[in-house]
Backbone as numpy.savetxt, mean C-alpha at the origin, in Angstrom:
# Nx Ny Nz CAx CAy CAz Cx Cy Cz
11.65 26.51 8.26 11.64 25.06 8.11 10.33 24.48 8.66
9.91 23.44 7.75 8.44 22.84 8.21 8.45 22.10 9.41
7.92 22.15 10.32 8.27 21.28 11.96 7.14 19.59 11.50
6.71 19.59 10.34 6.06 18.30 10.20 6.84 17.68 9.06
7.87 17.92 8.50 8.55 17.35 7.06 9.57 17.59 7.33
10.96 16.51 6.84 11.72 16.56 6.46 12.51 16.70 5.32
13.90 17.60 5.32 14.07 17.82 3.58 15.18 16.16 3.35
15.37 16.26 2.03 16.20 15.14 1.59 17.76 15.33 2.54
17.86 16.28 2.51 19.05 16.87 3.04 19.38 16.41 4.73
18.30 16.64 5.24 18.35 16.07 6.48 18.00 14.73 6.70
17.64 13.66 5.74 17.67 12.70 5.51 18.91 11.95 5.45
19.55 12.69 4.57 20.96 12.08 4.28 21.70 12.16 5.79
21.69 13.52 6.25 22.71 13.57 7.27 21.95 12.63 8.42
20.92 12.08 8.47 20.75 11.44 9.70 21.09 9.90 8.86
20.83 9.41 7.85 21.25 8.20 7.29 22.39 7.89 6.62
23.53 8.38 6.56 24.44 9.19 5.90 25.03 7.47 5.31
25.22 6.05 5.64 25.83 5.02 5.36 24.66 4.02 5.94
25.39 2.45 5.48 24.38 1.57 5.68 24.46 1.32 7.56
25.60 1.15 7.97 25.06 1.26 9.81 24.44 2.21 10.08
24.51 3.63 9.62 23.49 4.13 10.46 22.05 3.23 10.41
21.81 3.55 9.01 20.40 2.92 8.66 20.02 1.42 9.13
21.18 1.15 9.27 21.20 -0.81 10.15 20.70 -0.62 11.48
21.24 0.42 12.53 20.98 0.58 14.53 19.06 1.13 13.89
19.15 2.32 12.94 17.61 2.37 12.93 16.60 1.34 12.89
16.87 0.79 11.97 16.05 -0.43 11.75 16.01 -1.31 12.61
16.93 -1.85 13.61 17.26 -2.48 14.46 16.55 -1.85 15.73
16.51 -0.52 15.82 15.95 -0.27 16.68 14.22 -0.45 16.71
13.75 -0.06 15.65 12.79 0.15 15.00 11.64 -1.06 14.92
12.59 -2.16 14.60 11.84 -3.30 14.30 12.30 -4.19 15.53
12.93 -4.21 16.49 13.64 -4.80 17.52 13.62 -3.77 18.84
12.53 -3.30 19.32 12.78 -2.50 20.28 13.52 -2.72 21.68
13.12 -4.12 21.75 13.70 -4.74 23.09 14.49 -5.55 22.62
15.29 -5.50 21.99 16.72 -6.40 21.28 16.51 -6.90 20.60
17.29 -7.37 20.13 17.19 -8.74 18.99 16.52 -10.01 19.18
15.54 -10.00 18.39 14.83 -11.23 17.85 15.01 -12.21 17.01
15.23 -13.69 17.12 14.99 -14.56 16.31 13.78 -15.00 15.48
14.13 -14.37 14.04 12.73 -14.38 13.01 12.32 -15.94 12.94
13.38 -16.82 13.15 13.20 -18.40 13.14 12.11 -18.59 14.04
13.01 -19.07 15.82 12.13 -19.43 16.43 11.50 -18.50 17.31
11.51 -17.10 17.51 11.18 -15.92 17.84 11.22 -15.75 19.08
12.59 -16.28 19.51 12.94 -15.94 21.06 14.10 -14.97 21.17
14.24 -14.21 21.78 14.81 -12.87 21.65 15.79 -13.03 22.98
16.26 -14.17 23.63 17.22 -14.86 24.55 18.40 -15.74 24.23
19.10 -15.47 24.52 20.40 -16.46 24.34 20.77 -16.29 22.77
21.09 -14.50 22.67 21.08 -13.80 21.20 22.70 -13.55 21.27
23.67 -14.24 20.23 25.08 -13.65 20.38 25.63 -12.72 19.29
25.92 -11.39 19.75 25.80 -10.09 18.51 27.44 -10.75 17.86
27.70 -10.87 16.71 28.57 -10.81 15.67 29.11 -9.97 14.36
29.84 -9.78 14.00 30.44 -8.74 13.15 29.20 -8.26 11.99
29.69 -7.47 11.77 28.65 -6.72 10.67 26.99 -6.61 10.59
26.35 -6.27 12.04 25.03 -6.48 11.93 24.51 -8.12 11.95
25.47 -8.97 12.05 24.61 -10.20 12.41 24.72 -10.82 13.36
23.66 -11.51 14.12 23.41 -12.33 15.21 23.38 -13.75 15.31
23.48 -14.22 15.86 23.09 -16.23 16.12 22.60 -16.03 17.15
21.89 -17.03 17.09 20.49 -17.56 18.08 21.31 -18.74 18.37
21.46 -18.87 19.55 21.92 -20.07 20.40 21.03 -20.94 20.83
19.90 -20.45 20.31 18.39 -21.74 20.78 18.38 -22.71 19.65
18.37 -21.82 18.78 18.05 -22.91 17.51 19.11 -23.04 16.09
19.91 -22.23 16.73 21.25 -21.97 15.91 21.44 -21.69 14.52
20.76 -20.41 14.05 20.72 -19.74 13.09 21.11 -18.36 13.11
21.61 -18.18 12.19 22.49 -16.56 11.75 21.63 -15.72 11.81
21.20 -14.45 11.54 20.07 -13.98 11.29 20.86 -12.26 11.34
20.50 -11.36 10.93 20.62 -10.06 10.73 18.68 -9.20 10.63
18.79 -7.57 10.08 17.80 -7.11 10.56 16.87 -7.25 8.91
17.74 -7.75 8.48 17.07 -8.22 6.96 16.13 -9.19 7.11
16.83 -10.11 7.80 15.75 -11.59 7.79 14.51 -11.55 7.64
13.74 -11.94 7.02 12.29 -12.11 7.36 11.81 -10.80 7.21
12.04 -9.95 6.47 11.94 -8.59 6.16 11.68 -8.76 4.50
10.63 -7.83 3.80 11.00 -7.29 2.44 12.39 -7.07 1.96
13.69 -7.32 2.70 15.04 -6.50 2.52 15.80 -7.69 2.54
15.38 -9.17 2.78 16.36 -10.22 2.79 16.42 -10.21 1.94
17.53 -10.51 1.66 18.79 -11.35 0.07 18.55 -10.28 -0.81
18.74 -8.86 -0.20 19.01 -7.94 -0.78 20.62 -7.04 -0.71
20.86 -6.51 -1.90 21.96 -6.38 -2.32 22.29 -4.49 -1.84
21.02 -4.36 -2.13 20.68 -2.66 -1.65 20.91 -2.52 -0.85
22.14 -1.23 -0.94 22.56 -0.93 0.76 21.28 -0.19 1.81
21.13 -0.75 3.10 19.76 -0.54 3.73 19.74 0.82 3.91
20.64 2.07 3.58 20.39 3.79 3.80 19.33 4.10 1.96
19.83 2.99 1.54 19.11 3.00 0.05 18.12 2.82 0.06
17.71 2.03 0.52 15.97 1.32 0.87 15.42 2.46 2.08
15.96 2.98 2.67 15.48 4.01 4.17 14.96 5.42 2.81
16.31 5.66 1.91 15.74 7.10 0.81 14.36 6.53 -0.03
14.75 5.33 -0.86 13.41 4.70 -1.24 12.00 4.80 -0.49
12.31 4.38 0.68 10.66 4.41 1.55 10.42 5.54 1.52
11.29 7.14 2.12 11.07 8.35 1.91 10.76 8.99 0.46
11.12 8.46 -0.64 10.59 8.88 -1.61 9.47 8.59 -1.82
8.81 7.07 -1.80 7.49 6.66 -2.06 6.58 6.90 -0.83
6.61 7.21 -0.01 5.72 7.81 1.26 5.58 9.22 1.18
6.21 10.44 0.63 6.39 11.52 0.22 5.64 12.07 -1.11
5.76 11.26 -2.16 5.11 11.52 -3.51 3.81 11.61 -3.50
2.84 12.51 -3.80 1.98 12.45 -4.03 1.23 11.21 -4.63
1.84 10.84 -5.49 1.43 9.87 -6.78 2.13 9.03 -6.66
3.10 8.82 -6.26 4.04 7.62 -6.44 5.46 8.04 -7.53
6.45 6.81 -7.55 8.26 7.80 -8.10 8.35 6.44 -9.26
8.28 6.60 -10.35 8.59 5.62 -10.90 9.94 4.88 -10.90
9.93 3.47 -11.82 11.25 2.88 -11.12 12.51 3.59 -12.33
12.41 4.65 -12.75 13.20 4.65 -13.87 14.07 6.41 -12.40
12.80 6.76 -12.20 13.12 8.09 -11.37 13.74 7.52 -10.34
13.28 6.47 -9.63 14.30 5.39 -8.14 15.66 5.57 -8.75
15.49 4.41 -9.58 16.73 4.10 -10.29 17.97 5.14 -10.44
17.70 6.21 -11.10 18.57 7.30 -11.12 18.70 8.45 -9.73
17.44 8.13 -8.54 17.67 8.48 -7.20 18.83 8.00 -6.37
18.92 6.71 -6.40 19.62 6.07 -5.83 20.79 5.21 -6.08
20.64 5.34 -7.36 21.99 4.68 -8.40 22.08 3.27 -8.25
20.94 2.57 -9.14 20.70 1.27 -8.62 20.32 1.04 -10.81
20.18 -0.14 -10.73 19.62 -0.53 -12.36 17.96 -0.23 -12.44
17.44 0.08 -13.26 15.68 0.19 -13.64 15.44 -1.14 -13.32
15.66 -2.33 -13.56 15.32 -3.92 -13.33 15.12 -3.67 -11.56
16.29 -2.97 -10.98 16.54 -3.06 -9.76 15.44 -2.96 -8.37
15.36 -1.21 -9.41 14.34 -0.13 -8.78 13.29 -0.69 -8.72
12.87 -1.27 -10.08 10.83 -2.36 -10.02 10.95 -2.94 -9.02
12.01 -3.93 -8.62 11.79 -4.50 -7.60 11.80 -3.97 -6.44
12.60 -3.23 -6.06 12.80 -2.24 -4.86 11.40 -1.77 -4.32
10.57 -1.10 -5.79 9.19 -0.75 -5.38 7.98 -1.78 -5.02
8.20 -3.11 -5.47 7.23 -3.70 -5.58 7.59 -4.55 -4.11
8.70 -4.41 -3.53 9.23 -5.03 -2.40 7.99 -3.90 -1.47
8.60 -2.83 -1.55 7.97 -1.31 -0.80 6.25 -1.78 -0.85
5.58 -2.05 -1.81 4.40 -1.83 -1.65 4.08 -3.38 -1.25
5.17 -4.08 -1.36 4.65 -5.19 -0.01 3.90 -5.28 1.02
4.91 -3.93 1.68 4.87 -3.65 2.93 3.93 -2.93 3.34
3.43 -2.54 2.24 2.18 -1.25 2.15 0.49 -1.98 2.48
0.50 -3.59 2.56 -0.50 -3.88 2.60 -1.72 -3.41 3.95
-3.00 -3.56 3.72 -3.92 -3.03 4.65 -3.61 -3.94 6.16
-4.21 -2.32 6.95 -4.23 -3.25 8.44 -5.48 -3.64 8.47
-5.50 -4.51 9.76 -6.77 -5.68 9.72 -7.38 -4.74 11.02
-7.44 -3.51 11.16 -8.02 -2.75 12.07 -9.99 -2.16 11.42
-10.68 -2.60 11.72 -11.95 -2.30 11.20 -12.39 -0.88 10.76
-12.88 -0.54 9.95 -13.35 1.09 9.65 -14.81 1.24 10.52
-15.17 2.76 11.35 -16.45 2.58 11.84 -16.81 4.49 11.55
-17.58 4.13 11.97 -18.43 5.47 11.87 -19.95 5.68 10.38
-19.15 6.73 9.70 -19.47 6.99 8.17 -18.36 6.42 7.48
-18.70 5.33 6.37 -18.22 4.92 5.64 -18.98 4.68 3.99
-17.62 5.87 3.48 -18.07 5.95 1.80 -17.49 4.22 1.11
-18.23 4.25 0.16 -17.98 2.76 -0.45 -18.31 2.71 -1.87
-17.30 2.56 -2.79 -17.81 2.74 -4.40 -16.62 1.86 -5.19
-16.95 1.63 -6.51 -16.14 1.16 -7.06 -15.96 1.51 -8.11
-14.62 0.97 -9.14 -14.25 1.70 -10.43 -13.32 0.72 -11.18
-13.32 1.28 -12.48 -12.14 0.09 -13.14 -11.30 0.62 -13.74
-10.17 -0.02 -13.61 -8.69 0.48 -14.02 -8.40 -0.58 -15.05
-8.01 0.04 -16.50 -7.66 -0.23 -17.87 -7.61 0.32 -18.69
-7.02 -0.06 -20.10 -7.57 0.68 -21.19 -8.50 0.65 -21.59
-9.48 1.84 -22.54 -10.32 1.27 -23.36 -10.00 0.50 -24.71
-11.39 -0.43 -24.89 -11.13 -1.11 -25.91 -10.87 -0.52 -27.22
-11.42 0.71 -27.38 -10.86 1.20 -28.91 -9.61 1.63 -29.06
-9.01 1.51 -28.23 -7.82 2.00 -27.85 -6.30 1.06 -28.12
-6.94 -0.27 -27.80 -6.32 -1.27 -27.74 -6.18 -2.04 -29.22
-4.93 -2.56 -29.47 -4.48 -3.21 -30.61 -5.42 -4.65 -31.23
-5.84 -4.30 -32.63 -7.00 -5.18 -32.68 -6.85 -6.43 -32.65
-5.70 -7.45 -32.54 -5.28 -8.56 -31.86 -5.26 -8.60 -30.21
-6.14 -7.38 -29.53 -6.12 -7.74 -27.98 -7.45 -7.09 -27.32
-8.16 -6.98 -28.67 -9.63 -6.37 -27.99 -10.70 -7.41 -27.77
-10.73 -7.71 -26.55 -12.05 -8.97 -26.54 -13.44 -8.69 -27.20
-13.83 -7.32 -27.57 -14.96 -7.91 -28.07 -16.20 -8.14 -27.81
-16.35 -7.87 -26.17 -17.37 -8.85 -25.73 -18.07 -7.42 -24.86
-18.08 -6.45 -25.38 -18.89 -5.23 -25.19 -17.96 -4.02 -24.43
-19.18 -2.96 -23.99 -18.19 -2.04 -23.58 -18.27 -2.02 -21.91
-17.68 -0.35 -21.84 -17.72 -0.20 -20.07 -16.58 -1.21 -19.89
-16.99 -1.64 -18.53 -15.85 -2.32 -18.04 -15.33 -3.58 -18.89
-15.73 -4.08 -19.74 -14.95 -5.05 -20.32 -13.50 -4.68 -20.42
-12.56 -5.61 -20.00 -11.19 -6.30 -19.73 -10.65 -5.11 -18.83
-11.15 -4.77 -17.90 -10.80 -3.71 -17.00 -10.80 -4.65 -15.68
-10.00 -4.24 -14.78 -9.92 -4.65 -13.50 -10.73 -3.98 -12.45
-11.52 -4.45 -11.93 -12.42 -3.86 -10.79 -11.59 -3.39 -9.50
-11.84 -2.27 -9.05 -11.17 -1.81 -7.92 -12.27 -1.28 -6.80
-12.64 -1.93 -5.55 -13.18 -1.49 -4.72 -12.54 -1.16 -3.28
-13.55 0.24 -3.02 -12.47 1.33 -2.23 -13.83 1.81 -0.83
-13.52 1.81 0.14 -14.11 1.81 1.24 -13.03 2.99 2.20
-13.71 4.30 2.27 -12.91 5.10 2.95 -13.87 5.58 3.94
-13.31 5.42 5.43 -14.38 6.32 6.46 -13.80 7.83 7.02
-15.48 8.14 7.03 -15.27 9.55 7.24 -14.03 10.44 8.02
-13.36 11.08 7.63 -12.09 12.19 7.96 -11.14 11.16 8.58
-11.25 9.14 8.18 -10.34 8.59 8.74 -9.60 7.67 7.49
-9.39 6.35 7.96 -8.79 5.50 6.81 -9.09 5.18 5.29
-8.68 4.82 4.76 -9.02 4.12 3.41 -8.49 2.50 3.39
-9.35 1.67 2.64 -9.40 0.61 2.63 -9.92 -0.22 1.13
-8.52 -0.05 0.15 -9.15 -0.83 -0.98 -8.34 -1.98 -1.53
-9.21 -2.39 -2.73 -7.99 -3.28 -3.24 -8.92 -3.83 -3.92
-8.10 -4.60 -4.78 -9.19 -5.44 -6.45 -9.78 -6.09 -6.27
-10.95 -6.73 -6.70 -12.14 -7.87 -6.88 -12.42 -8.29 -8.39
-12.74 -10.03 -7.78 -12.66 -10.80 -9.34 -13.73 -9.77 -10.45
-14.88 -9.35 -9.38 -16.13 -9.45 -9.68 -16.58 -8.25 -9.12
-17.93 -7.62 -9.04 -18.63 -6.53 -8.30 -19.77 -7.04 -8.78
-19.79 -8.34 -7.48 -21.30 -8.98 -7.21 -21.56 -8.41 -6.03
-22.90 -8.93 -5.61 -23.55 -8.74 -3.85 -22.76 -9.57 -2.96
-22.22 -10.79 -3.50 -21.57 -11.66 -2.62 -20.10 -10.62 -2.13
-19.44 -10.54 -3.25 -18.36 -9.72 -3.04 -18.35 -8.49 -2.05
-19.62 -7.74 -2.48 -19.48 -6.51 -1.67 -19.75 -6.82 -0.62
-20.10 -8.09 -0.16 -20.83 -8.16 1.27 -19.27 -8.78 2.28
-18.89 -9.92 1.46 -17.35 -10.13 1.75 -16.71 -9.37 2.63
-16.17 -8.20 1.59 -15.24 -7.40 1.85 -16.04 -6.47 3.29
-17.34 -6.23 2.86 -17.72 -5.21 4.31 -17.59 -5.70 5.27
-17.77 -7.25 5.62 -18.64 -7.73 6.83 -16.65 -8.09 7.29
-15.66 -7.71 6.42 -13.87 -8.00 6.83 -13.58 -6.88 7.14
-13.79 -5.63 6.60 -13.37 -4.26 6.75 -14.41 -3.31 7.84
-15.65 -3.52 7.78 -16.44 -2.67 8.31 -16.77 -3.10 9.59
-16.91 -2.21 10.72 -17.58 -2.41 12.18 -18.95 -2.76 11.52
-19.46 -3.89 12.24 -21.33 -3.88 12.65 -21.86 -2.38 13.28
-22.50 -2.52 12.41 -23.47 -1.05 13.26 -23.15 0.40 12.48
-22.19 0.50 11.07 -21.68 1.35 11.12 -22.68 1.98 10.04
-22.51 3.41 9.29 -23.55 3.97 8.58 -22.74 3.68 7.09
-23.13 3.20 6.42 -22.51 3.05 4.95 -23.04 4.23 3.81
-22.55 4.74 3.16 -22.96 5.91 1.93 -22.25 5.64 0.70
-23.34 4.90 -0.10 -22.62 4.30 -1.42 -23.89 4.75 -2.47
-23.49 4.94 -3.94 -24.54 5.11 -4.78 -25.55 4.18 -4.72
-26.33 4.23 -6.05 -28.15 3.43 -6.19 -27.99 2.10 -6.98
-25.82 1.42 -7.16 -25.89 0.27 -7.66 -26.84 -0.98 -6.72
-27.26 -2.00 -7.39 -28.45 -2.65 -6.48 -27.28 -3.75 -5.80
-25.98 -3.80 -6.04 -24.88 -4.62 -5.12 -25.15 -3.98 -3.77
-25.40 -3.28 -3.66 -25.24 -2.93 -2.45 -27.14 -2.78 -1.84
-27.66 -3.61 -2.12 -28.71 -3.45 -1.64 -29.07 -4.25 -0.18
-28.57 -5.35 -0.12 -29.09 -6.00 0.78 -27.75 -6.22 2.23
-27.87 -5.03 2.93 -26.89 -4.82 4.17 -27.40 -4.63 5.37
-28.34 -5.80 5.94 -28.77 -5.61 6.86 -28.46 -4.89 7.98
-27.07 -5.01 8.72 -26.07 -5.17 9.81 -26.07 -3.73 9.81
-25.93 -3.07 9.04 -25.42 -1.54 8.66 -26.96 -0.82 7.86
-26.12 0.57 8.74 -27.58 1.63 8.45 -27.12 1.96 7.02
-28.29 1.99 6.04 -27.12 2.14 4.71 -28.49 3.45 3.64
-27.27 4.66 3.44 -27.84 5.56 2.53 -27.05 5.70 1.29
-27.81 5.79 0.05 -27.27 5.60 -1.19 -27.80 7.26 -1.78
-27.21 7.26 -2.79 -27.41 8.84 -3.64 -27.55 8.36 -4.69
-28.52 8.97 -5.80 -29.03 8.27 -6.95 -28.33 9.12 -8.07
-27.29 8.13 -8.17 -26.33 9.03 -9.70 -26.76 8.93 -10.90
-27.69 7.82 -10.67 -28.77 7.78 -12.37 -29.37 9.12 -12.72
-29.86 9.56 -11.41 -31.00 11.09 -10.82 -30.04 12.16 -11.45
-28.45 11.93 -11.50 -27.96 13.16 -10.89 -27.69 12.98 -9.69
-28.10 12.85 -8.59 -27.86 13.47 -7.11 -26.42 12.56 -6.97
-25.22 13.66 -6.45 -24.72 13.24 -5.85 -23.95 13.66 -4.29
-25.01 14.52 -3.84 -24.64 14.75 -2.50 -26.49 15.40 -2.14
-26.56 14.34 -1.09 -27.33 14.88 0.05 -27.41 14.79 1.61
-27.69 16.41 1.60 -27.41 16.47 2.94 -25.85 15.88 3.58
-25.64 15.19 4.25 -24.54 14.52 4.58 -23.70 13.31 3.79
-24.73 12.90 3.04 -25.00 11.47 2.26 -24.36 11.66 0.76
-23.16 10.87 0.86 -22.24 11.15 -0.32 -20.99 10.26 -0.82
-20.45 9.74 -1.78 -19.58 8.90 -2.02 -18.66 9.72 -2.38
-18.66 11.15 -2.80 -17.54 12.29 -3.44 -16.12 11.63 -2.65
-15.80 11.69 -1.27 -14.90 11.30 -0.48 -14.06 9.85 -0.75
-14.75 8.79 -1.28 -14.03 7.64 -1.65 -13.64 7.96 -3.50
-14.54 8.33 -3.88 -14.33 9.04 -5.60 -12.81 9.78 -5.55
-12.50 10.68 -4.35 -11.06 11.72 -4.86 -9.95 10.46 -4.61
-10.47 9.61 -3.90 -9.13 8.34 -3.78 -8.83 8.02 -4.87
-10.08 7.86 -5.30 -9.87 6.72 -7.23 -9.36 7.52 -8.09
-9.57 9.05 -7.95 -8.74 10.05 -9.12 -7.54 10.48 -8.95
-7.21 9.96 -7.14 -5.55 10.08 -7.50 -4.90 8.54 -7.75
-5.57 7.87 -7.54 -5.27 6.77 -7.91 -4.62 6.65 -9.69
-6.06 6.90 -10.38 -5.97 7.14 -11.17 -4.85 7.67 -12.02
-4.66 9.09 -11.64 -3.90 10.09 -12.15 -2.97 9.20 -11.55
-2.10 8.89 -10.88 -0.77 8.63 -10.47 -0.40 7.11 -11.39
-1.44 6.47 -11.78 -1.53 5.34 -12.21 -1.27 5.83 -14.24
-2.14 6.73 -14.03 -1.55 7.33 -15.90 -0.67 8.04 -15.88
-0.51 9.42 -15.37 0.86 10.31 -14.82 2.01 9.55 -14.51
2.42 8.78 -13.66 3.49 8.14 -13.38 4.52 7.00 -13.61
3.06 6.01 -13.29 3.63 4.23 -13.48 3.09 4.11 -15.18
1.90 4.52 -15.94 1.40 4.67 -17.10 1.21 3.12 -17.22
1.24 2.71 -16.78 0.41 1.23 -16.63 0.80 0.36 -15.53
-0.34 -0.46 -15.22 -0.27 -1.62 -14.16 -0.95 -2.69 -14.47
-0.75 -3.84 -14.71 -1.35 -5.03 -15.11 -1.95 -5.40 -14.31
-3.40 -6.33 -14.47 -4.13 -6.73 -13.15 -3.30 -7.49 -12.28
-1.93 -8.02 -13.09 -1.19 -9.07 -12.18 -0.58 -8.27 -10.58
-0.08 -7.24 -11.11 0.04 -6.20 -10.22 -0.41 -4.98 -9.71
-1.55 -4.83 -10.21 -2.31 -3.80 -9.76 -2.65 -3.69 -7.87
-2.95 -5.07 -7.37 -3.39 -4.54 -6.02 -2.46 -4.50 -4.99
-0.74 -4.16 -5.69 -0.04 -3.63 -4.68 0.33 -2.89 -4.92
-0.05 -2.07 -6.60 0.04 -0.22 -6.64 -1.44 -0.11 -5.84
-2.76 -0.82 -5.62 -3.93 0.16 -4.89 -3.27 0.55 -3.42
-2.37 -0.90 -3.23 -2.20 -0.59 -1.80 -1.41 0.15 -1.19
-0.48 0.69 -2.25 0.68 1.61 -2.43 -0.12 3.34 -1.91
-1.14 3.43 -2.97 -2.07 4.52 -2.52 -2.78 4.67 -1.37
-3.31 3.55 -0.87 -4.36 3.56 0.50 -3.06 3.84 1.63
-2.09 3.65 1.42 -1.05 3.70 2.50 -0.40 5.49 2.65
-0.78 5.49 1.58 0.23 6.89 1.60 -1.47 8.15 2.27
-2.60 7.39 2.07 -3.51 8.09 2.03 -3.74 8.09 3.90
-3.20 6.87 4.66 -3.47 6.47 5.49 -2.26 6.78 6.29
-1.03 6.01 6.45 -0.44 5.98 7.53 0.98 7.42 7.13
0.65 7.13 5.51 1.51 8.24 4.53 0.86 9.59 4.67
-0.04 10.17 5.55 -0.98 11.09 5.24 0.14 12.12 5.83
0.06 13.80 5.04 0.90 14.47 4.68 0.32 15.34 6.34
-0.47 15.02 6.79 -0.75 15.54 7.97 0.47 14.93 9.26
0.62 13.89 8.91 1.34 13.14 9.82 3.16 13.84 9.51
3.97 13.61 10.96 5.28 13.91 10.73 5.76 13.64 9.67
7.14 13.31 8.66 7.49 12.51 7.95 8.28 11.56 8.39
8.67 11.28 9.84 9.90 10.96 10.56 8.36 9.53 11.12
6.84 10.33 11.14 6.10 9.16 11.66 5.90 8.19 10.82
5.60 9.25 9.29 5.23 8.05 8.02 6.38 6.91 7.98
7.47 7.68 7.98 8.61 6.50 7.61 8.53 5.35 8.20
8.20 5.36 10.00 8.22 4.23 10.98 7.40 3.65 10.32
6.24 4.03 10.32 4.75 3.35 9.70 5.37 2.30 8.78
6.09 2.93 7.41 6.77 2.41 6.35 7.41 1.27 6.97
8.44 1.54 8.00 9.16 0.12 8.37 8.53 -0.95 9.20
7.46 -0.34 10.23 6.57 -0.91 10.96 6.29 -2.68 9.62
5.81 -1.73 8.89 5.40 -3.27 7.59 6.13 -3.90 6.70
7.71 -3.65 7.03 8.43 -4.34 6.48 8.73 -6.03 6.90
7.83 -6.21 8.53 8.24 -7.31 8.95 7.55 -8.28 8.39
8.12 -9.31 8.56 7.48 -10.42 8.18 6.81 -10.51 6.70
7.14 -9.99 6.01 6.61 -10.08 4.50 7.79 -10.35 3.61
7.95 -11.03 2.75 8.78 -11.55 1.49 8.59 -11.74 0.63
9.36 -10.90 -0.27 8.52 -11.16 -1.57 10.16 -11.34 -2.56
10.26 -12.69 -3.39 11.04 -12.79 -3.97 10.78 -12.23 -5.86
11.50 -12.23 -6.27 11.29 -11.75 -7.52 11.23 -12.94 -8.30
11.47 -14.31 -8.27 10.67 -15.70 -8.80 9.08 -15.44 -8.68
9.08 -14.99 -7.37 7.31 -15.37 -7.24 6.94 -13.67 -7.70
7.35 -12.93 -7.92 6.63 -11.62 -8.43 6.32 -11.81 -10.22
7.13 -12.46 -11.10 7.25 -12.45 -12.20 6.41 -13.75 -12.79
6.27 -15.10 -11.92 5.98 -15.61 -11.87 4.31 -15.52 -12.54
């Protein structure tokens, strides 16, 4: 037996019904008791039947759903605990048709289930430093490809493709997600939010990236050919975008720009806090760690 993974099997027997999976979460997201998601005082808390609480400060009901990806959800919470373990586990990601028949829920159900999940998946606001690879790519069809009532027309390459820029530092995090554009303004944006001052950047010979004062910055000339010197290389943010990729044609087989940057973030997570190096018992916390405070209703997803 692997001492860093868990099988499904031992999943079940530690989550076996929805209280178990209720004291986890409770524990998990409430280490020092129960909290009021209202006014967030964690005093004068009175425990009541079935997992729910009242707050005697401000006198609201509240359970471990509240204010969670999991409120005004119908899914029993050992359902959503197998869900997170499936999509933190997959290489590529579980489509909602494969959820669906995992967990015995409707396909309508499962989309949401996942798109709740990669809510939670969004980036931490922790800075990248060291060596940092930095490149970008676009996710779409091509236009010859596309039905001649939906081909714009207006040239090739990236036309009607969604830009995806991806910032991974050396043997550590990844850090991406979509842009309107792949201007200088943009790339400078996103670095001067994601990147330490001072750090060494390694991106190709596009001229977006020319003017980075703050940062020591080496490029590889892919016009040349060259794409590795010496130390100096983008290969490392490139294998992100091809599993991206692949899991994005292999799996989901499409993502609309409407929703595309919470399948990128779906990937940077599994690459990051999901990394197969890590326990599976750690990824999962990670997983619930970001269930707080995020909501996402299915009005405003479709919307």
């Amino acid at each position: 037996m692997s001492k860093s993974t868990i099988s499904t099997f031992e999943l079940f027997a530690m989550f076996p019904d929805q209280e178990t999976a209720r004291v986890y979460l409770e524990g998990r997201l409430w280490p020092n008791g129960p909290r009021c998601p209202v006014c967030a005082s964690g005093e004068r808390i009175t425990a009541r039947n079935e997992g729910y609480y009242r707050c005697n400060a401000c006198k609201e009901d509240f359970t471990v759903r509240t204010g969670t990806i999991f409120e005004r959800s119908h899914v029993p919470l050992h359902k959503w605990i197998y869900a997170m373990y499936l999509l933190v586990t997959a290489r590529k990601g579980i489509s909602s048709m494969q959820l669906a028949k995992e967990i015995g829920i409707t396909q309508k159900s499962a989309w949401f289930v996942l798109h709740r999940l990669r809510e939670a998946c969004g980036p931490k606001l922790e800075k990248l430093r060291g060596i940092i690879e930095i490149d970008e790519t676009y996710i779409g069809g091509l236009e010859e490809n596309k039905h001649e009532s939906k081909k714009l027309k207006a040239g090739r390459g990236a036309v009607g493709k969604t830009a995806v820029l991806g910032m991974r530092e050396r043997g550590g995090r990844v850090v991406a997600g979509t842009v309107d554009e792949v201007t200088m303004h943009t790339i400078k944006s996103a670095i001067a939010k994601y990147v330490e001052p001072g750090s060494t950047i390694h991106t190709d010979d596009s001229r977006v990236y020319n003017d980075l004062p703050e940062f020591e910055h080496e490029a590889v000339n892919h016009s040349a050919g060259e794409y590795v010197r010496d130390d100096v290389t983008t290969n490392g943010i490139e294998s992100v975008f091809a599993v991206l990729k692949r899991g994005l044609v292999g799996v989901y087989h499409h993502a609309s720009p409407k929703h595309l940057e919470r399948y990128v973030d779906e990937f940077a997570f599994r690459l990051n806090e999901g990394n197969v190096k890590n326990h599976t018992m750690t990824r999962l916390e990670s997983f619930v760690d970001g269930t707080a405070g995020k909501r996402l209703t299915y009005k405003g997803l479709i919307q």
